[in-house]
N, C-alpha and C positions, 0 to 999 in steps of 0.2 A: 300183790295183796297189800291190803294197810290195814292198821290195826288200828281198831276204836273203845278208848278206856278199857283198855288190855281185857277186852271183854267181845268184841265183835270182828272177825276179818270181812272184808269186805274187798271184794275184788276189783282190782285195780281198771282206768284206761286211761287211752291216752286223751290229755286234754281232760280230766278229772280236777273238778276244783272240791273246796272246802262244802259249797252250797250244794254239789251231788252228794259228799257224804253226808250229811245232815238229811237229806231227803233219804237215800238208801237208806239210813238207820232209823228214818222215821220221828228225826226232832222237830218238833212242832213250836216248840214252845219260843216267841219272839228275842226272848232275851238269855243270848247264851255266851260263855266264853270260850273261844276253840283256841287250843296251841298244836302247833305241829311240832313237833321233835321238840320241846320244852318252849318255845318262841309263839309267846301272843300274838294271833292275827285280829285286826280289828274289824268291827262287824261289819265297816262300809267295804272291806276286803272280802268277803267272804265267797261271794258269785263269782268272780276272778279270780281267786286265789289259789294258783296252781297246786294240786299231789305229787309227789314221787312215788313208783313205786316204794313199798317196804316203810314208808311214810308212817311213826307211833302221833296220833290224831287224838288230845283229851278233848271233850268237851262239855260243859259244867253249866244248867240251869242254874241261871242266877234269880233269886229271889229276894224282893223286896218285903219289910213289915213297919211296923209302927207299933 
């Protein structure tokens, strides 16, 4: 399992990157920031970017204004 914004488990596989959890959980929205275990991955990471099991995954709609 991993946990997402200590609010969703999501069961794990192997070969699980950043850009399945984001789809699993249903984030749409293009501009987001994800950390695994407290460590910023950057967005050109995201499709690649391997899970662990047990893996704590934040990830934070970032929004623009003026």
């Amino acid at each position: 399992m991993v946990r997402v914004n200590d609010r969703w488990d999501i069961p794990w596989h192997k070969g699980m990157t950043v850009g399945d959890v984001l789809a699993a959980c249903n984030f749409t929205h293009h501009y987001v920031a994800v950390s695994i275990n407290g460590e910023l991955v950057p967005p050109a990471q995201h499709a690649a970017q391997p899970i662990a099991d047990g893996d704590q995954i934040q990830v934070i709609h970032i929004i623009g204004g003026g």
